[in-house]
N, C-alpha and C positions, 0 to 999 in steps of 0.2 A: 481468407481467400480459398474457392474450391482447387482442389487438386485432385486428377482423373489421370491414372495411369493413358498412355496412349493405345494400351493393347483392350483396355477398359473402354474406350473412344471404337476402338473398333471392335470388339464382342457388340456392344449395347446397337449401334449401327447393322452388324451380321454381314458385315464387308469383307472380303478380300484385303490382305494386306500384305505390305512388304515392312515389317518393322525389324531395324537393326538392334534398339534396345527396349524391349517392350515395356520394360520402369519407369520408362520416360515420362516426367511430371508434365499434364497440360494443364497452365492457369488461363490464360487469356486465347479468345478467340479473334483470330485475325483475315482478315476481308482486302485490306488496305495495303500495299505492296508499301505505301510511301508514310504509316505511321507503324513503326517495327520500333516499340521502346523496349521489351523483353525477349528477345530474340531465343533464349532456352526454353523458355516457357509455356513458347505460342503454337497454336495449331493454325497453320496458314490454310484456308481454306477458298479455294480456285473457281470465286463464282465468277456465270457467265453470264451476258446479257446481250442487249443486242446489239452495242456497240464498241463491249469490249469483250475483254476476255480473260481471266484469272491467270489460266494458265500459261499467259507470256511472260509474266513475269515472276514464275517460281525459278530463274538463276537467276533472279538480280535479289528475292527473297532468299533464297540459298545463303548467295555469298553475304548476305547482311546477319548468318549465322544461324536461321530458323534453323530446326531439321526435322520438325512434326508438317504433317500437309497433308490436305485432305481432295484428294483430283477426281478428275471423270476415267473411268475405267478406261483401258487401252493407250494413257497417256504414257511419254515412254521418258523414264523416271532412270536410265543407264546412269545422266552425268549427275544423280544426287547420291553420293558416295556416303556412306553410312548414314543416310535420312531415315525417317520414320513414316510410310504413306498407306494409307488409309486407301483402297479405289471404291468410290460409288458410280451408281447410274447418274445422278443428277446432287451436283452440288449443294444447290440452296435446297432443295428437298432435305439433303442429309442435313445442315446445319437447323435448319426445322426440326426434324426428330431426335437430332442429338438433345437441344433446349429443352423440348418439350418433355424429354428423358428426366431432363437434371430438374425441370420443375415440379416433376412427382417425388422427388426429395424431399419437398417442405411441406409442413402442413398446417403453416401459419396462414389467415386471413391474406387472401391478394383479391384486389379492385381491379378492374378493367375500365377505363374509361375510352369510351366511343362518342362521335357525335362528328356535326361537321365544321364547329368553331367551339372553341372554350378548352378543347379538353388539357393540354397543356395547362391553360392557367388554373382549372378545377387541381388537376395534381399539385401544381404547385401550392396551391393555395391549401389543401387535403396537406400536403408535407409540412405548413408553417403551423398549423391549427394541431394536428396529429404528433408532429417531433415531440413534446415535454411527455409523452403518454407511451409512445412506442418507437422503436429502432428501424426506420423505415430502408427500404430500397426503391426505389422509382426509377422511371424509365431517362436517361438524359435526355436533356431538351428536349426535342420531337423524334424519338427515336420508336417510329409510329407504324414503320411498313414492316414489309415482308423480311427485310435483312434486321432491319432495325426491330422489330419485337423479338427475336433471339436473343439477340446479343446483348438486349437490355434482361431475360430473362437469366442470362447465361450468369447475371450479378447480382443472384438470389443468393446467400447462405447461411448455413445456422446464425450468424449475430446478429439477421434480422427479425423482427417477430410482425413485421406486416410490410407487403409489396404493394404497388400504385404503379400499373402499367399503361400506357395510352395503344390503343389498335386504331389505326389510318387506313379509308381505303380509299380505291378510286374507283372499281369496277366489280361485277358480279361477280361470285364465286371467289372471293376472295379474305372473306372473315371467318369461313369452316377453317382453315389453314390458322389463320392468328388465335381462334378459339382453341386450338387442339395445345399451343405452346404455353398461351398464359392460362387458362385454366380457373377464370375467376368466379369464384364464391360470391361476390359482391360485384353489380354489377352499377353503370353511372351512364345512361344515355344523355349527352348536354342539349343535343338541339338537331333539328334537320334543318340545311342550308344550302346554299348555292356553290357547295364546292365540288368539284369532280360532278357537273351535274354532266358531261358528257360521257360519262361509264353509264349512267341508267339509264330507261326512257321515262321515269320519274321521279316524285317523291317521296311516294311508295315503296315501288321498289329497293330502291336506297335505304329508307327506314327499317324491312326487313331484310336489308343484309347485314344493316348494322347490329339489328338484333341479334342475329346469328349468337355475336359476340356471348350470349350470352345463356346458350342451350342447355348449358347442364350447374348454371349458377343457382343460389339460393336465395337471393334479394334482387330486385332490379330496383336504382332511385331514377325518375325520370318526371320531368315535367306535361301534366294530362295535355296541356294547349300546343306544346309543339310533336306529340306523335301527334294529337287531332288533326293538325294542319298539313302533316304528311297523309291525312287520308287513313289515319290507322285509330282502332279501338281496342287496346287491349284487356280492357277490361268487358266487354262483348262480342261482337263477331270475329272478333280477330284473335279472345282469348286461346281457342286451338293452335296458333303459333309459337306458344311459349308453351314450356314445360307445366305439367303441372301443380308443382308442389314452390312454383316460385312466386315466391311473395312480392306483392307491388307493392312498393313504398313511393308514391309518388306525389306533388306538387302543386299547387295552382293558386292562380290569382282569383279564379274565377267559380270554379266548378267544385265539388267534392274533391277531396284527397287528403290522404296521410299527414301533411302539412298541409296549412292555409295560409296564404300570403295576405294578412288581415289590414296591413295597411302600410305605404311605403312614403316616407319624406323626406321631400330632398333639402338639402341646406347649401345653395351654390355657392355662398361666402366661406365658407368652411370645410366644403366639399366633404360631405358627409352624405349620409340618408343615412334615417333611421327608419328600423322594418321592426313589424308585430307580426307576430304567425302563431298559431294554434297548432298545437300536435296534441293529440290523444284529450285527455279533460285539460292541459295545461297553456296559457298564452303567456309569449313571454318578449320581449322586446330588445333588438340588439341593435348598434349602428357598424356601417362600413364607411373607411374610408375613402368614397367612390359617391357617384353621381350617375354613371349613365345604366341604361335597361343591362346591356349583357352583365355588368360586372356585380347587378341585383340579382340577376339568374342565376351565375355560376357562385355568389357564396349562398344563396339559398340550397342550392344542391349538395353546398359542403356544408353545411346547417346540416340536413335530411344523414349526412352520411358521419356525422359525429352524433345523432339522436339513435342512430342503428346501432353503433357500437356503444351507445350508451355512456356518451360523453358528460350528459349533462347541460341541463340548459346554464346552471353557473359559466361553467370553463366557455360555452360558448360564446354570452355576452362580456365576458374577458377578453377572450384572444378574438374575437369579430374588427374590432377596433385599431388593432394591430395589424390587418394585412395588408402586407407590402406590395404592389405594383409589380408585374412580371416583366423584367426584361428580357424577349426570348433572343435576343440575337448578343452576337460578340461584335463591338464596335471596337474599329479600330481609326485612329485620327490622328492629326499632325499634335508633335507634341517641342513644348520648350528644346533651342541647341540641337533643333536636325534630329529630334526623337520622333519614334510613333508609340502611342499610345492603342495600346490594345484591352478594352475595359470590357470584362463579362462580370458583371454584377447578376447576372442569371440565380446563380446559387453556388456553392462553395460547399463541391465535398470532393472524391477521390474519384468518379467519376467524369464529372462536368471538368475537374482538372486535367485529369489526361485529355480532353476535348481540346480545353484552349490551350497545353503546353504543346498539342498538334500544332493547332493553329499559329501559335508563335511562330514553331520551327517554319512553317510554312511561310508565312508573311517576311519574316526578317532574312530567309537565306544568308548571306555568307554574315552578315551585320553583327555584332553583340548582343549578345540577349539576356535580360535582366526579368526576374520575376516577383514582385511583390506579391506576398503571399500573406495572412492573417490566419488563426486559431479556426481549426476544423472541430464543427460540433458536431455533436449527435452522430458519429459514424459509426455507434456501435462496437468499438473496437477499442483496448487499451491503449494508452498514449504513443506508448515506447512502439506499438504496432503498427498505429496509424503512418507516425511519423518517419517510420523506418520505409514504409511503402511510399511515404512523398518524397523522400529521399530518393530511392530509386527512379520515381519518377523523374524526379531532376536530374539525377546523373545521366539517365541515358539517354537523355535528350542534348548535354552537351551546353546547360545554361552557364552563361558567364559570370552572373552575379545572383545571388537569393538574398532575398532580403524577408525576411520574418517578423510576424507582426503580433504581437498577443505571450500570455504568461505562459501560455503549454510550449510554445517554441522555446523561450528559455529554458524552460524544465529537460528538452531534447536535443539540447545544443551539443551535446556530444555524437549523438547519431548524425544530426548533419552535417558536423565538420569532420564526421569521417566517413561517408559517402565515398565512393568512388568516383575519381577526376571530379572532385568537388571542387562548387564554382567558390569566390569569393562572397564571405556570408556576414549578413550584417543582421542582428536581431534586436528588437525595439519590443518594451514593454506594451506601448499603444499606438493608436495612431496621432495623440497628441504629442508623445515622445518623439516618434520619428519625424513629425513637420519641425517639431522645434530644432532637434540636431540636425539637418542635412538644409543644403543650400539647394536651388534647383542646378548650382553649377557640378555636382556630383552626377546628372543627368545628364549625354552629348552624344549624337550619332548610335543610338542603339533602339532596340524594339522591347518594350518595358509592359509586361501583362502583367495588368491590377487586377487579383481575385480576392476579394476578402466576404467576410459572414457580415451582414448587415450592419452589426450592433457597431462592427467598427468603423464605416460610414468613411470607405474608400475613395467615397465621389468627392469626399475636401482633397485627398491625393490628384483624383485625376482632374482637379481646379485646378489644382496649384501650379500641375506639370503640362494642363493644357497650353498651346497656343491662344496666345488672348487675337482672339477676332471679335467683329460683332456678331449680331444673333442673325445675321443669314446666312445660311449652313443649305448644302449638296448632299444630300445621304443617299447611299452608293448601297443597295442590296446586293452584296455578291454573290448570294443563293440564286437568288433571278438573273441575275448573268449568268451562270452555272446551268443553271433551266433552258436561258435561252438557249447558252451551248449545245446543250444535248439535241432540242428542237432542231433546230436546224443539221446536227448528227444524223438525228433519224432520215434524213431524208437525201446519204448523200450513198451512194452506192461502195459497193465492197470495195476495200483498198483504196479509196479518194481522199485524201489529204486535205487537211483545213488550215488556210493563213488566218490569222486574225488580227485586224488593221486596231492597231494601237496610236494613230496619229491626232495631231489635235488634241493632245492631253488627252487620250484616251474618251475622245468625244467629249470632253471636257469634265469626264471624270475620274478623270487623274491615271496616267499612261502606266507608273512604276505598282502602282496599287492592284489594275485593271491585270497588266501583263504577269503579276506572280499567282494569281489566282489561275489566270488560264494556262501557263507555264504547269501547276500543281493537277492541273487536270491534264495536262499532254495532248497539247494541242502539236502540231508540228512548226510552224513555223509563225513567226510575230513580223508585222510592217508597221515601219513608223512614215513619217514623211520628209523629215531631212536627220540629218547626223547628229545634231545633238540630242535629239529625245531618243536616238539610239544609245546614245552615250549616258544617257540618263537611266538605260533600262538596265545598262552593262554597271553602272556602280552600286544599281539595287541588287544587283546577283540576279538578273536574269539571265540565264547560258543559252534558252533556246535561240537556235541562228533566224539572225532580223534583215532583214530588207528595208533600207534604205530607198524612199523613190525618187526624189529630189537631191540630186547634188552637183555639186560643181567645186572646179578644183582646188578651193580651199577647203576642204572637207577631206579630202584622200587622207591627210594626216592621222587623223583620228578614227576615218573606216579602219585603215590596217592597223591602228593600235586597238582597236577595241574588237578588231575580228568582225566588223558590219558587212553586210554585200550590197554593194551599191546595183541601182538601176542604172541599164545603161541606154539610151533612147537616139543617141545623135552619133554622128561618125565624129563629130567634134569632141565629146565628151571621150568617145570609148578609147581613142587615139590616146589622147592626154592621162586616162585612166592606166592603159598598156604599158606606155612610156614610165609612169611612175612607181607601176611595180617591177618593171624591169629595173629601173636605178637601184629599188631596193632589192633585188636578187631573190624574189619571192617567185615561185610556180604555183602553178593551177588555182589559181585566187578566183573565187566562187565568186561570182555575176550572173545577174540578169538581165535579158533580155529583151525591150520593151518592143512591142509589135503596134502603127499605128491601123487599124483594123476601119474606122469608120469614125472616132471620135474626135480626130484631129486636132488634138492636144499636144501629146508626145508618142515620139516613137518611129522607129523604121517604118518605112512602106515596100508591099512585095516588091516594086522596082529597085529596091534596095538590097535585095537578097546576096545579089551574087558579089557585090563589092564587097558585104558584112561576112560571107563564107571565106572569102582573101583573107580578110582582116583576123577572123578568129583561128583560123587553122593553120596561119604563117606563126604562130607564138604560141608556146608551152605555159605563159605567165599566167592566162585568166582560163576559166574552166567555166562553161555555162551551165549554171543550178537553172537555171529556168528560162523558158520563154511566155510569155505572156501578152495577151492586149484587154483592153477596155470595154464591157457594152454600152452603147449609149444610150440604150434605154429597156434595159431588160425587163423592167415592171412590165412596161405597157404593151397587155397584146397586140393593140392595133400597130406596135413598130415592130412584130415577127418576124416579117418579110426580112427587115432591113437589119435584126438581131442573126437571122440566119447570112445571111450576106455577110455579115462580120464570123460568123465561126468560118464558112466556106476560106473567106481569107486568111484566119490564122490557121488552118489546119494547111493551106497548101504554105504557107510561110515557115511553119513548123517542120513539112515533110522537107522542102529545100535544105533547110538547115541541117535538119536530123539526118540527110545522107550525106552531107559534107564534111561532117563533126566527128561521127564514129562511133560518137556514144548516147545515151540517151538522157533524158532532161527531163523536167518536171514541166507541163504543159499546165496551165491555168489559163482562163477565160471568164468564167464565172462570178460576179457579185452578190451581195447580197438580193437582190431583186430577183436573180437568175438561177438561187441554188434551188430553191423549189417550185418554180415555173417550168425550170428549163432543164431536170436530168440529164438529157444527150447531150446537154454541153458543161459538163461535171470535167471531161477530162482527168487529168492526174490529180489537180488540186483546186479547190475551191477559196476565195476569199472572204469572206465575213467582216462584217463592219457593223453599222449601225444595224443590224437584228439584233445585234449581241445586248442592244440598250432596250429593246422588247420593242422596236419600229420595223416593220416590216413594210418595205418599198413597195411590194406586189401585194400588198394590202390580200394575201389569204387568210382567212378567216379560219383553216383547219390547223395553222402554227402556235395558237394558246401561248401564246410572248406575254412574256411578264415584266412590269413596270421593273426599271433599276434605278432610276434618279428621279428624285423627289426634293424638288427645292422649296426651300420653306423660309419665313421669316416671319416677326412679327410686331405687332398694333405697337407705336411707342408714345402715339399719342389720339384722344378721343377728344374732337370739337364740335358742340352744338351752332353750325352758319345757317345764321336765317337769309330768310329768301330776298334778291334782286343785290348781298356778297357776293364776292368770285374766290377762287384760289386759284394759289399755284403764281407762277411765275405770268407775269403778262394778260394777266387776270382772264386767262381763257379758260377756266372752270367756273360758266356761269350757274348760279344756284336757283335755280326757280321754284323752287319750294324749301321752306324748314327744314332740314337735313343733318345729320349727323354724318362726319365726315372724320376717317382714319386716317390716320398719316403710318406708313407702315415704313418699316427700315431696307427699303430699297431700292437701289435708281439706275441709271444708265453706266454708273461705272461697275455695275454687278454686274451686269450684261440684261436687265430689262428696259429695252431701249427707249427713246421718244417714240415712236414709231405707234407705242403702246395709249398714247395722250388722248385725251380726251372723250372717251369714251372708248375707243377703238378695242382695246384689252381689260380682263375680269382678273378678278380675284377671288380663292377659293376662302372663306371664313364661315365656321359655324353653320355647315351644311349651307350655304348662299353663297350666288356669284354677286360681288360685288364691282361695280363698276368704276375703271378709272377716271377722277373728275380732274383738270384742268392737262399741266404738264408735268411729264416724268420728269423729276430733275436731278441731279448728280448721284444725291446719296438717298433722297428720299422719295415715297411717292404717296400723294391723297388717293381715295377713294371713298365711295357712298356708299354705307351701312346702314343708312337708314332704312327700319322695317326689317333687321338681321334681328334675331331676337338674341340676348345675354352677351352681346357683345363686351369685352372689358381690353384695358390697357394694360399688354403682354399675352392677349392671345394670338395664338399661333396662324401663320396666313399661309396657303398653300399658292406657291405661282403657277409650279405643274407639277406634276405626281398620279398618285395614285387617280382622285378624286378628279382632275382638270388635267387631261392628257397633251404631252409635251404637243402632237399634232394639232388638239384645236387651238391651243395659244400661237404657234406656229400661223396656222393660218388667218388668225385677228390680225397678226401682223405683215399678214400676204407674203409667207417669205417661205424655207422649209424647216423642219426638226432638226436637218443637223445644223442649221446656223444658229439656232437658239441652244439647243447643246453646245456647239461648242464656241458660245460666245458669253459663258458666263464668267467673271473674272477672277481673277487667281486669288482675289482678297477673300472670295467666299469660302468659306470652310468646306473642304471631304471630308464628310462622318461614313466610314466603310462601316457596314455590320452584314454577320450572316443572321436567316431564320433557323 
């Protein structure tokens, strides 16, 4: 691990500083107020952006024991009483040239890899092919941007002898910055595509910024056919863009180059293709595990980039055969006895671990937490070293149970049993040892993350400990829900507060799952719609304060044991609500206040004002957090007129209140339709609901909302009906021609209704909409594939997602987004994962 004095941190910088002890060891760079596992160690460094701000939270980093930090000059640093502080002009600038410092340290081989899909799984795959040959570092997961290329830099040191970094961008002027830190010799363009296509004004431009990447490298591998298709030659008019001593090693199926793609075949039954290519006078032949274009492109590029470093065509048609499938997110899912299962089969080293033992702490809050862990390879480092650092990692995370998988944990069983506040430790020679001793009743009410290295084939664990459902599965991106958050952030003015409606099972993708993710990102306040999924959020460890909008008086029980704030909309309710926290000798009990405004659902109306001012200023018991109403139609320009008619009346509803009360309250108005149509009616706080699932009501085209639920299922049976057969129930699937027809594993008790019969609603399979033929019925449903090309029994069938957008199924069945959201049934599995 590197270690840089902090007065060392500040010479190399040429900053200003306040240091109490200049010796002070910095190992780890830190960004994240809310993951702090080494607290002596770190340099908290206070970046800004445009919707948060570092330095709010350097006293809650303080008191979590930092005392290195690195802030924007002028910050006033009185109450860190013997800290270490570093002042620059601009933070993420400094944390750039700090990296970019430490990466002139090494002067082993580093890759850049750029492009605008693959590059992640080119590294990954460059890691499985490269580990028996060298001691690699690579970037975690997608650790691609502007913060994330330091800090994956910042994990260069002497035990490695080659690094594999990814640079991400989205906009111009933005890869001279990523080129100055990594610094690569070798360089890996994968492809120009359709990502971040609103940073350029084309494909061009885009291709030469990604270039950038690679101004003062010594190799570039790159495929001729996709720069051509961005419009670029770099091998002729375009050669002047690139350095001139850099060597092209490049690619093609078609044209001249470095390798030749001589012949590619696929094998669907065995899912293979075997490839031939020519380099130099030599042709040689290797198969991958894989079938489709991209995953032939990016190991051809790891072919190209094992032929530079002079691998060998042997080792290549060896390890070709062997690559393993990237899984880039962390899933986490219901598991056996009230568990979750949080499975990152991604990769297994000391990196990607402190990722998911983040992530743990973060999902499971107050709950148990158990880590099943397996034998870390290739990390470069001797055992007793390695292990001594996982250790630590566990301890100060506060895990309750480790469980160790593999011979090297034996070997170091004394370092982990004496760990500080070490958890309960069980260690198993393999993973065949540990299924055979342990029951799943050893498993109940905890959050349990499965990381192991491939060979030990962690996925029979997370079988064993999964909940057994059938194969129709909810997969819940929390990364795009995180995205949307921000989105809709950006657009809400200085100091406006965001609720985030958690009701509905979290739009039907699961409330306790949804709420600690946006709880982790500091949203300010959570709504459910009645009392128990409050009470459900309260025993996952959710603390942020929730709002209640539906209740009635069997329910007050449980608001004040669980600390909920109920809506208040009736003088009926609010009476019966006052009376019962008087009985129990409770003051200033936090309520809201519901305003009926125009939608005439619930809620006071201004003739109700002055009765409601008696009622709340005669008692010390209830204290009003808010006042609120409803728009009725804040999407739709053509209702402005009567969107404005409803603010005029909550704000003079508002002003009433607010001068009979005394104090001030949190004013909301706003829904999702209305936070970015309608700025001037922002008020104190905003509401957020379905944007948050990437549905935007006011249908703006400028909010780049990203899918988050993607419901899947698949083919469990394949039938040749010839024509003037019917199916289905009531024989209303008439066949009129020869047909091949799926029966796919899902029906109205999912939540895909009749409604969907007879044609009315598609199905996504194998790039084809397939049509549904007769009737939707309980548990299953037909459809026509005829003319779907490779169709087989167990592939996989998309209802909505990505590919088939929850709105146009929505509207096949004339209804909207959120009743198909949140009417899918609780038998179907949530697979949560991030990217």
């Amino acid at each position: 691990m590197n270690q840089y004095t902090i007065q060392q941190i500040a010479d190399v910088l040429n900053a200003p500083s306040q240091i109490a002890e200049p010796a002070a060891l910095v190992e780890y760079l830190l960004t994240d107020s809310r993951r702090i596992a080494f607290p002596q160690t770190s340099l908290f460094i206070a970046l800004q952006t445009g919707r948060n701000d570092g330095h709010l939270y350097i006293s809650e980093v303080y008191n979590s024991g930092v005392r290195n930090f690195m802030v924007r000059k002028g910050f006033d640093t009185t109450a860190l009483t013997g800290a270490n502080i570093v002042f620059v002009n601009n933070t993420l600038d400094a944390l750039q040239q700090l990296a970019a410092w430490h990466r002139k340290q090494f002067h082993y081989p580093v890759i850049g890899v750029t492009g605008s899909n693959g590059k992640t799984i080119v590294k990954e795959w460059l890691y499985q092919l490269l580990s028996p040959d060298y001691t690699i570092v690579r970037s975690p997961r997608s650790y691609n941007s502007q913060t994330g290329v330091p800090l994956s830099v910042w994990q260069m040191s002497e035990q490695h002898n080659l690094a594999i970094l990814e640079a991400g961008i989205s906009t111009v002027h933005e890869m001279a910055r990523l080129q100055a830190i990594i610094q690569p010799g070798i360089g890996i363009l994968t492809n120009i595509g359709e990502a971040h296509n609103e940073g350029f004004t084309g494909y061009r431009e885009k291709a030469l910024e990604k270039l950038r990447l690679f101004s003062n490298s010594q190799v570039l591998v790159y495929c001729t056919e996709n720069l051509a298709q961005a419009g670029i030659d770099i091998t002729g008019d375009d050669r002047h863009l690139l350095p001139a001593g850099l060597q092209l090693f490049s690619w093609s199926r078609s044209g001249n180059a470095t390798v030749k793609l001589l012949q590619e075949e696929q094998n669907p039954a065995q899912d293979t293709t075997q490839l031939r290519v020519r380099y130099a006078d030599t042709t040689f032949s290797f198969a991958i595990p894989f079938t489709d274009k991209a995953s032939v492109d990016n190991a051809i590029t790891c072919c190209c980039i094992m032929l530079y470093l002079q691998t060998g065509a042997e080792k290549i048609q060896q390890r070709m055969p062997a690559l393993q499938a990237v899984d880039m997110r962390l899933q986490l899912m219901k598991g056996v006895n009230g568990c979750y299962l949080l499975n990152d089969a991604y990769n297994n080293d000391l990196a990607s671990l402190t990722i998911a033992l983040d992530h743990l702490v973060q999902q499971a809050g107050a709950h148990r937490k158990t880590v099943i862990l397996s034998d870390i390879f290739q990390a470069g480092m001797a055992p007793a070293q390695l292990y001594r650092q996982v250790a630590a990692e566990i301890s100060m995370r506060r895990i309750s149970r480790f469980i160790g998988i593999g011979t090297q944990m034996q070997q170091v069983k004394h370092l982990l049993e004496n760990m500080p506040d070490a958890p309960a430790i069980e260690l198993y020679e393999s993973t065949d040892a540990f299924l055979h001793k342990v029951t799943t009743h050893h498993f109940r009410d905890e959050y349990v993350l499965l990381k192991g290295a491939r060979v030990f084939a962690f996925e029979r664990i997370s079988n064993w400990l999964g909940q057994k459902v059938h194969q129709t599965v909810m997969e819940i991106n929390l990364s795009a829900l995180v995205h949307n958050l921000k989105q809709y952030q950006q657009e809400l003015r200085p100091g406006v507060k965001l609720m985030a409606m958690v009701k509905a099972f979290g739009y039907g993708s699961g409330s306790a799952e949804i709420a600690g993710m946006l709880q982790f990102h500091k949203v300010d306040y959570l709504a459910v719609a009645y009392a128990d999924e409050g009470v459900e959020l309260r025993k996952a460890g959710i603390s942020l304060p929730i709002l209640i909008m539906n209740v009635d008086e069997a329910a007050f029980e449980v608001l004040v044991q669980y600390n909920l704030e109920p809506e208040l909309f009736s003088f009926g309710i609010l009476t019966a609500f006052q009376q019962y926290v008087r009985q129990q000798g409770l003051q200033q009990y936090p309520v809201h206040i519901k305003i009926d405004t125009g939608m005439h659902r619930l809620g006071f109306e201004l003739h109700d004002m002055e009765a409601l001012q008696a009622l709340l200023t005669q008692s010390t018991h209830l204290r009003v957090k808010s006042v609120f109403s409803h728009l009725a139609s804040s999407e739709d320009p053509g209702d402005d007129a009567f969107t404005d008619l409803q603010a005029v009346r909550f704000t003079e509803a508002c002003t009433l209140l607010q001068q009979q009360l005394g104090y001030r309250f949190i004013r909301h108005l706003s829904n999702t339709g209305g936070i970015s149509r309608r700025h001037d009616l922002q008020f104190d706080m905003v509401r957020l609901g379905i944007g948050l699932y990437g549905i935007d009501s006011a249908n703006n085209e400028h909010m780049n909302l990203q899918t988050v639920a993607t419901l899947k299922t698949t083919i469990a049976q394949l039938r040749h009906v010839p024509a003037g057969d019917t199916v289905g129930y009531n024989r209303k699937g008439k066949i009129t021609a020869d047909s091949l027809i799926a029966t796919i594993r899902i029906g109205y008790a999912d939540g895909f209704g009749r409604r969907f019969s007879n044609g009315a609603g598609q199905v996504y399979i194998n790039g084809r909409l397939a049509p549904v033929i007769g009737n939707v019925a309980m548990d299953m449903t037909m459809v026509n594939v005829t003319g779907i090309p490779g169709v087989q029994e167990n592939d996989e069938v998309e209802i909505f997602g990505h590919q088939l957008p929850v709105q146009q199924v929505a509207a096949w069945g004339k209804t909207i987004a959120y009743e198909i959201l949140t009417g899918i049934g609780q038998r179907v599995k949530r697979i949560y994962y991030e990217d």
